[in-house]
C-alpha positions in Angstrom: 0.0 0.0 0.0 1.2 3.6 -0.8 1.5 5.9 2.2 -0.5 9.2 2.9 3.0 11.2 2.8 3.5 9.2 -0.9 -0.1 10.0 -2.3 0.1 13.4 -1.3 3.9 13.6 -2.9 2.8 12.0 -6.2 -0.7 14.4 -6.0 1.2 17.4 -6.0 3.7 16.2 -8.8 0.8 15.7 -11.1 -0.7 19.0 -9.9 3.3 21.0 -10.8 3.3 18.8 -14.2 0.1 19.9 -15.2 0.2 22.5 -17.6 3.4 21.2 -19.2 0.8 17.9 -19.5 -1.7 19.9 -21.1 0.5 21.4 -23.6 2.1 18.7 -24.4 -1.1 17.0 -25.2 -2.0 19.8 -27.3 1.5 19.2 -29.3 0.4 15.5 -30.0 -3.2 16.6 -30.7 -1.5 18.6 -33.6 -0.3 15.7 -35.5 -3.0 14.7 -37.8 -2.1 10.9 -37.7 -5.3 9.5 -39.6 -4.8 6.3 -41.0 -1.4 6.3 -43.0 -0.2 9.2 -41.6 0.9 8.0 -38.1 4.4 8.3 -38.8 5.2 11.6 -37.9 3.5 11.6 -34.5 5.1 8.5 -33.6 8.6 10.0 -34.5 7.4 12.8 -31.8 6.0 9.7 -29.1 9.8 7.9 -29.7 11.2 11.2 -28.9 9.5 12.0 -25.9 9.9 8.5 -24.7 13.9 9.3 -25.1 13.7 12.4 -23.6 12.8 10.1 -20.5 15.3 8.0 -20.4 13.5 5.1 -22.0 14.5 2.1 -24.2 12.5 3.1 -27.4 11.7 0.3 -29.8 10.0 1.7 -33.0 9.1 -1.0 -35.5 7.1 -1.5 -39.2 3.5 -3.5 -38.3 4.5 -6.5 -40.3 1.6 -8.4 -42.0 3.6 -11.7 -42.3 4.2 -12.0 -38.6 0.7 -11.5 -37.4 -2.2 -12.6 -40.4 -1.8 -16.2 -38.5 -2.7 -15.4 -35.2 -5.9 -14.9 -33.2 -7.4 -11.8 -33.1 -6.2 -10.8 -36.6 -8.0 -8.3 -38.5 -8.1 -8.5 -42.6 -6.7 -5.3 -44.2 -7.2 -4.3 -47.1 -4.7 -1.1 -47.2 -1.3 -0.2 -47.3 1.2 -0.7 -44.1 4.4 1.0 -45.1 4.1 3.7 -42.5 2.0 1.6 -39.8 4.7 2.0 -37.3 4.4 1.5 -33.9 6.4 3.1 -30.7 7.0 1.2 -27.9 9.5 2.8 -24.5 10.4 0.9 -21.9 11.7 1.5 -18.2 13.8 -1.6 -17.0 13.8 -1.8 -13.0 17.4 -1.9 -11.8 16.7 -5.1 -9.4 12.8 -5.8 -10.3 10.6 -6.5 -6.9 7.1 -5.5 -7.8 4.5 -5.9 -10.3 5.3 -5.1 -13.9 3.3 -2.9 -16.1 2.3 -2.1 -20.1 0.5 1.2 -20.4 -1.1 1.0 -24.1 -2.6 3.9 -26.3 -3.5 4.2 -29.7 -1.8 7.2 -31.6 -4.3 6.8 -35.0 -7.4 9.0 -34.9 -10.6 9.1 -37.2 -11.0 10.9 -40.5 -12.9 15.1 -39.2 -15.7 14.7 -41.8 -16.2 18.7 -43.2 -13.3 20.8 -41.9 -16.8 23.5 -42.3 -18.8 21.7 -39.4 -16.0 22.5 -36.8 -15.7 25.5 -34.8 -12.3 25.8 -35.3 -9.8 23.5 -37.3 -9.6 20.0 -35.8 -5.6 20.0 -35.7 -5.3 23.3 -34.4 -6.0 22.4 -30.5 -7.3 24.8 -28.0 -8.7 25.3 -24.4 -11.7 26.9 -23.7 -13.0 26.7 -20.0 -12.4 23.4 -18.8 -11.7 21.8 -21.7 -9.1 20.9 -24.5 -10.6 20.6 -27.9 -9.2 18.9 -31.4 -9.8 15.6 -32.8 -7.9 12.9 -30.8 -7.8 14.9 -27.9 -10.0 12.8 -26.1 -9.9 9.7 -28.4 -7.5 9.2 -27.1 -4.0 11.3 -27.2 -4.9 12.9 -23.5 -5.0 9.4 -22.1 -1.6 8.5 -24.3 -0.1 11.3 -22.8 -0.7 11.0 -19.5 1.3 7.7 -19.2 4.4 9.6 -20.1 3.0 12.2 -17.6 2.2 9.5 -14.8 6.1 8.3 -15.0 6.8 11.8 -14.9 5.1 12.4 -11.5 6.5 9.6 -10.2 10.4 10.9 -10.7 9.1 14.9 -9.4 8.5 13.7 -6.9 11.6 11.5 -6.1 10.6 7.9 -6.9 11.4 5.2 -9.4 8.8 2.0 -9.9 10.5 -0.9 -8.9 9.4 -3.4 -11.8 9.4 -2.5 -15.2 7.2 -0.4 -16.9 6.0 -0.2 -21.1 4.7 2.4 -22.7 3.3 1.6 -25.7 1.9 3.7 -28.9 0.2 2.3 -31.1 -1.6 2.2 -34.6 -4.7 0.7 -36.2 -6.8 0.7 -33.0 -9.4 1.9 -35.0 -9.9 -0.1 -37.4 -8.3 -3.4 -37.1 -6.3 -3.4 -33.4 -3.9 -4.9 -35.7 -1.1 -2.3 -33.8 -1.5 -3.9 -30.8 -1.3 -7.4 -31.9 2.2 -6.8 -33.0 3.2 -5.6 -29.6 2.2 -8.9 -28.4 3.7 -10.8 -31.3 6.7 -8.9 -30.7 6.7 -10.2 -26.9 5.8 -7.9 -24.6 4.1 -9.0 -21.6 3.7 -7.5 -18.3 1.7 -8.7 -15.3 -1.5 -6.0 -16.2 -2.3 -3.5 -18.6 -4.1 -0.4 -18.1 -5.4 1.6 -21.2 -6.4 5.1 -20.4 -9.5 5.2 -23.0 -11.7 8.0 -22.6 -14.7 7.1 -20.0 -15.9 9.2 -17.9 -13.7 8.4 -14.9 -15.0 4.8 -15.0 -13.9 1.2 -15.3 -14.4 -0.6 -18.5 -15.8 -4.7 -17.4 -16.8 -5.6 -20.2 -16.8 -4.6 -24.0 -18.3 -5.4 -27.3 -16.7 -6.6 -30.4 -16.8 -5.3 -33.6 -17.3 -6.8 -37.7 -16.5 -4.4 -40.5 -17.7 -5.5 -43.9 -18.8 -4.0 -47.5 -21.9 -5.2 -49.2 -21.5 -4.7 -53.2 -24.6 -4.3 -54.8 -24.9 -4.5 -59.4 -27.6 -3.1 -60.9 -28.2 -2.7 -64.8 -27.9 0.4 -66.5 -30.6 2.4 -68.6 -31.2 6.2 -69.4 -32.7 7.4 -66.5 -36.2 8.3 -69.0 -36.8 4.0 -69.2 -35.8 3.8 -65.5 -38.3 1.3 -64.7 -36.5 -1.0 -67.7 -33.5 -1.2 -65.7 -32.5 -2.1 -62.2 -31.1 0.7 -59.5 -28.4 -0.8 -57.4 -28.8 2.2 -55.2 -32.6 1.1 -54.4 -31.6 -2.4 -53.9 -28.6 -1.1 -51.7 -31.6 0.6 -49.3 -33.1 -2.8 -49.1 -30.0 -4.7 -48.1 -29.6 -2.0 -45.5 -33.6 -2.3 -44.6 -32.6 -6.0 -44.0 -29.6 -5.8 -41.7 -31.8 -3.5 -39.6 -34.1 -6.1 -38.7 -30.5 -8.5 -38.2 -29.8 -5.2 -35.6 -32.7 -5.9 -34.1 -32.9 -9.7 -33.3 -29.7 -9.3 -31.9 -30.8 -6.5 -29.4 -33.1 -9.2 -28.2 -30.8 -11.8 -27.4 -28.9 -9.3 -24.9 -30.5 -11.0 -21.9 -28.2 -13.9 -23.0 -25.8 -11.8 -22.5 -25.6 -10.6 -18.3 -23.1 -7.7 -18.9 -25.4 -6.3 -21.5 -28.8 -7.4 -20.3 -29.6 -4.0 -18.6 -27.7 -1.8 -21.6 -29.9 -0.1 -23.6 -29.6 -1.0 -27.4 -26.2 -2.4 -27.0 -26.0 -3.6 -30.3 -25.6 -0.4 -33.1 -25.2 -1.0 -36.9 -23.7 1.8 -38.5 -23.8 2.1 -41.7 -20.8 3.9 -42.6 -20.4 4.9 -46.1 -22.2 4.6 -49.8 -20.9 5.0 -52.8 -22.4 4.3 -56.2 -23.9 5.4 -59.9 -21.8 7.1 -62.3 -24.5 9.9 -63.8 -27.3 11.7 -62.2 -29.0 10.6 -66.1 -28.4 7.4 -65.5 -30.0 4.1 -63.4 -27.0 3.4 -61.5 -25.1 0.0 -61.8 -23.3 -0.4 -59.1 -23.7 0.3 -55.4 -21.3 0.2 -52.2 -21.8 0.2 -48.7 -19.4 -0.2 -45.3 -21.3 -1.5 -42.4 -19.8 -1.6 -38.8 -22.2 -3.9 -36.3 -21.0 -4.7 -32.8 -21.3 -8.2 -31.4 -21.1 -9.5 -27.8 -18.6 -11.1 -25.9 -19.1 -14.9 -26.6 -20.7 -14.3 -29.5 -18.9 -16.5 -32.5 -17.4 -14.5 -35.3 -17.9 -16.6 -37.8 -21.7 -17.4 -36.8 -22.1 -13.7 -36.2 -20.6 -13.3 -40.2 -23.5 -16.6 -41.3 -26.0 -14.2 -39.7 -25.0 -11.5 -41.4 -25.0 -13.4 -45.2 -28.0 -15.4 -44.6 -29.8 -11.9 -43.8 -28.6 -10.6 -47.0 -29.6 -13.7 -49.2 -32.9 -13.8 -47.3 -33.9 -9.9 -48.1 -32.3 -10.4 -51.7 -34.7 -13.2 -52.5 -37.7 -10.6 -51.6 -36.7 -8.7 -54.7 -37.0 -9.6 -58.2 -33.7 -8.6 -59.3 -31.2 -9.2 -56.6 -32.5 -12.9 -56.3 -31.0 -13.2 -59.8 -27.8 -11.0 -59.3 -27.3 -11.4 -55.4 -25.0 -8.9 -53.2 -21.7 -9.4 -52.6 -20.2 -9.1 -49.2 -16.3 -8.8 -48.6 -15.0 -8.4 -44.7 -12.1 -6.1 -44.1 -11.0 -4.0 -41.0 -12.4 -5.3 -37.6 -12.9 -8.8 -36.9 -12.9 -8.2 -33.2 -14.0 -10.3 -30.4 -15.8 -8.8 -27.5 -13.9 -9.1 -23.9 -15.1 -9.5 -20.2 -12.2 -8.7 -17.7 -12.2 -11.3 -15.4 -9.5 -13.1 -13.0 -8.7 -9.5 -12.3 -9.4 -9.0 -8.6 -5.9 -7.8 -7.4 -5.7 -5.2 -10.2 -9.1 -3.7 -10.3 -8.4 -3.4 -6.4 -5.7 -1.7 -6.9 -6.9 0.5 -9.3 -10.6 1.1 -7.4 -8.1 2.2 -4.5 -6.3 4.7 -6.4 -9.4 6.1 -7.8 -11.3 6.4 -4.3 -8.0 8.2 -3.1 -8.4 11.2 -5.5 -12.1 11.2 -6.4 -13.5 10.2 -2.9 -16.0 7.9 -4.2 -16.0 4.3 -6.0 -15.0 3.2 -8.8 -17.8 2.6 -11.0 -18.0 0.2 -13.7 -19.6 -0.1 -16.9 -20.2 -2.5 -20.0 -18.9 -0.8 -23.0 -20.7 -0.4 -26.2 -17.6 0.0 -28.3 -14.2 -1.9 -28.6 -10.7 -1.4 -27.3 -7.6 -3.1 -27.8 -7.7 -4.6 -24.3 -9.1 -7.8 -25.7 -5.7 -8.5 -27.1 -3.9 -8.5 -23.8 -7.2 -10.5 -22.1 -7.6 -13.2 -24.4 -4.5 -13.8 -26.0 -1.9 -12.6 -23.7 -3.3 -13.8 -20.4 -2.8 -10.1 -19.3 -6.0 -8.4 -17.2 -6.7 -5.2 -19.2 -7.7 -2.7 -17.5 -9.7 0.4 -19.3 -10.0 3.3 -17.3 -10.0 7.0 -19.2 -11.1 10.6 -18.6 -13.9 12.1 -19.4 -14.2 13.1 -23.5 -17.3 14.2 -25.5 -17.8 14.3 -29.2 -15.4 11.6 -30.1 -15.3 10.6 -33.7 -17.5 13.9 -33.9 -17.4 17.5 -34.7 -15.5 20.0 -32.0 -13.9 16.8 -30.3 -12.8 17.5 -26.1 -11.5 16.0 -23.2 -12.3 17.6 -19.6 -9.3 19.0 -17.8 -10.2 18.5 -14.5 -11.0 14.6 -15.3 -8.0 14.4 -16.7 -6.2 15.6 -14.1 -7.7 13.5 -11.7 -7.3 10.8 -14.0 -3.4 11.0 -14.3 -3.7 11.1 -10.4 -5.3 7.8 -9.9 -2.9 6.2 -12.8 0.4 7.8 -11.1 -0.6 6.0 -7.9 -1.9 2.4 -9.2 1.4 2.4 -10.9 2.9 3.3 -7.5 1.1 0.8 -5.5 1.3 -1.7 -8.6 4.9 -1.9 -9.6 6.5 -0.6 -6.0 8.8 2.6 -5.4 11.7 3.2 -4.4 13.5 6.5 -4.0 15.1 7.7 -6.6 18.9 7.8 -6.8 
């Protein structure tokens, strides 16, 4: 257990770091690392890790090394700059309980650069809160592991068992960043993931199928339209057909206990349409992304039956796409949902850190998105714990993360890794 003199040391090293931790959020937040352009920001994580004094390991995602093993997503894109960051602090004469602190350095696309209020790489505080897209989701939470260690040296200490610090690509659309680490090797005795989350405890979370439905239509001036065949129309019934596959899976969720009391836990999104060549024209091809969540337990590949037997079943209602049937193709997330379990000694840990600088429980909920804490849980043997600050408008317009919960937040991580891995003083 940490002593009161300790907490209140580590507190107040937070509290003195704090503005340098907001800023240098702000500097990551400025990197607009979208898929394929992580590169540069990593070069700036590998760099501060350095700065630190730790081991940095910086190393190409390599397809080859991980397409065999479980929890594998398909890709479908190119991974010449899909590099991932990983720093390490090696404990002189190890004694306590080792650590990997995991965040994702790849955000999602802005959508209109119009629809913000101000430009989405161009962070700023106003109030109580930090805005620009990945700010909450989640380059806060990456950087305040780097802060977290920093604390912990302010205010004189070292961890006595090693700690990793690990940035990461793909978490948004395959995980297929964090895989590698694993593949790579590193294990520690827990993970903790600092997702954005209001301040709570992630238990359980739900997987995650990406897939495109192709739809062909034939072609006629748009004057004999009803000659021809619009693969846009037949595109809406497809999607009129998965809804009703969202549905029947919303009412199984009482087979499910961590979701039975979650409203609508399981959300198809359907993502993005393309199609038609000519406004004049009855288009003849159609395109659509779907993303639907599944729940822990719940077999991929039955889940991915479901999904083409649906799509059959609602083609054979229409007179043309019984004939010329939709194509589906998965690529991106073929995730599995995760329950953290086996995990009493961490989460007490962590539930005692959190009641030292909030004053109340932790509280824990059942996630209705993904992480990449499934890889450490069911393939690594590592508990995963997912614990964040509060963020709003994630994946949206004018993107935040709250200040204060993030301060808190970098609190309650500085001392689970004090009470986790051990201090000593430093030297």
């Amino acid at each position: 257990m940490v002593t009161i003199k300790t907490i209140e040391a580590l507190n107040a090293a937070v509290d003195a770091g704090f503005d340098a931790q907001v800023a240098l959020t702000a500097d990551v937040v400025r990197f607009p690392s979208t898929r394929g352009n992580e590169h540069t920001a990593q070069d700036f994580m590998a760099n501060q890790m350095r700065r630190r004094g730790l081991s940095v390991d910086r190393f190409l995602v390599d397809l080859d090394e991980i397409r065999h093993l479980p929890g594998f997503s398909p890709v479908h894109v190119n991974y010449e700059n899909a590099w991932n960051v990983v720093g390490t602090y090696r404990a002189e004469a190890p004694k306590g309980r080792s650590l990997i602190l995991n965040g994702h350095i790849d955000v999602v696309p802005t959508g209109p650069l119009d629809m913000w209020t101000t430009p989405p790489f161009e962070p700023r505080v106003e109030g109580d809160w930090l805005y620009g897209r990945g700010g909450g989701d989640m380059k806060a939470g990456q950087v305040a592991c780097l802060a977290a260690l920093d604390a912990i040296g302010r205010a004189g200490f070292k961890p006595t068992a090693d700690v990793i610090v690990q940035s990461v690509v793909e978490e948004e659309c395959t995980g297929n960043g964090a895989l590698a680490c694993l593949a790579r090797g590193y294990r520690a005795d827990a993970v903790l993931i600092p997702e954005p989350l209001h301040d709570c405890l992630i238990r359980a979370q739900l997987g995650v199928i990406w897939f495109e439905v192709a739809v062909r239509g034939v072609p006629v001036h748009a004057s004999d339209a009803t000659t021809g065949a619009n693969a846009i129309d037949a595109a809406y019934l497809v999607m009129q057909g998965l809804r009703g596959l969202e549905a029947r899976w919303n009412e199984r969720k009482a087979d499910y206990p961590h979701y039975d009391h979650v409203d609508h836990p399981i959300n198809l999104n359907v993502g993005r349409i393309e199609g038609g060549d000519w406004a004049s024209s009855v288009p003849a091809w159609c395109r659509f992304e779907v993303r639907v969540a599944i729940y822990p337990e719940q077999s991929i590949p039955a889940a991915k039956r479901e999904i083409e037997e649906t799509i059959l079943e609602t083609a054979r209602g229409s007179a043309f796409l019984r004939n010329s049937p939709p194509e589906v193709t998965y690529h991106g997330f073929e995730a599995e949902g995760y329950v953290l379990s086996d995990a009493e000694e961490p989460v007490g840990v962590l539930a005692e850190a959190h009641r030292a600088v909030f004053g109340s429980d932790l509280e824990e909920v059942s996630s209705t998105a993904t992480t990449d804490a499934r890889f450490f849980g069911l393939y690594g043997g590592m508990p995963a714990l997912v614990y964040g600050p509060v963020a709003d408008s994630i994946h949206g317009f004018d993107e935040r993360v709250n200040l204060t919960s993030l301060r808190k937040v970098t609190k309650a991580m500085t001392l689970f890794i004090a009470d986790w891995c051990g201090l000593d003083p430093a030297t």
